[in-house]
VEXDREN-2710 file (C-alpha; in Angstrom, 1 decimal):
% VEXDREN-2710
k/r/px/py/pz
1/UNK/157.3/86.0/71.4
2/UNK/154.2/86.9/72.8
3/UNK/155.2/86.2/76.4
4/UNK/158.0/88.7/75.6
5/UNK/155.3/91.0/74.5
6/UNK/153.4/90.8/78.4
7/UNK/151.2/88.8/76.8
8/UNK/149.5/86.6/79.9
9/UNK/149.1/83.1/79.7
10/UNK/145.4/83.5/79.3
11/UNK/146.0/85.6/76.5
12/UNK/147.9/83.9/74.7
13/UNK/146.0/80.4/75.2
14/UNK/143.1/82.0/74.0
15/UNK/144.8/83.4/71.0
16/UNK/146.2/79.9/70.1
17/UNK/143.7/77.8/70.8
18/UNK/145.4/76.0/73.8
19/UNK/145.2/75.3/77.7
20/UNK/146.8/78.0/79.8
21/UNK/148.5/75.0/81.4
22/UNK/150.3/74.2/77.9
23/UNK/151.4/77.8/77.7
24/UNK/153.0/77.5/81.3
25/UNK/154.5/74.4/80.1
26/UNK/155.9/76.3/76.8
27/UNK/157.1/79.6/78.4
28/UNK/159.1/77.7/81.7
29/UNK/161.0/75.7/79.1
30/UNK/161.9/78.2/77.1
31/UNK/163.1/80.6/80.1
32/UNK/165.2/77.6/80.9
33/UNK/166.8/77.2/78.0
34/UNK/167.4/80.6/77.1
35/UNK/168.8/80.7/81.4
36/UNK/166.8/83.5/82.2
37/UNK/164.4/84.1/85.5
38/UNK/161.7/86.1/84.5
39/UNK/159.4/87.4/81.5
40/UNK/160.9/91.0/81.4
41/UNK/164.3/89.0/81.2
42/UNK/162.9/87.2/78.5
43/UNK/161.9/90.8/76.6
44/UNK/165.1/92.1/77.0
45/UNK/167.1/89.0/75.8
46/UNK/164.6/89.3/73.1
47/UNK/165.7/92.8/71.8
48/UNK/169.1/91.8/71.8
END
């Protein structure tokens, strides 16, 4: 969710206490499996 939210992978490391790597790890499996490309095509999948 926060990736959705343009949230950077920095930012959101920092927030939970994890490597930036992990977050990388975390958000290219989930764009994956939800078969989309990019973050903004994770936002809008989001909203739907």
């Amino acid at each position: 969710m926060l990736a959705a939210r343009g949230w950077t992978n920095q930012e959101i490391s920092q927030h939970m206490n994890i490597s930036p790597n992990t977050v990388k790890r975390y958000v290219s499996t989930v764009l994956q499996k939800l078969n989309v490309n990019h973050r903004q095509a994770l936002k809008k999948y989001m909203l739907q």
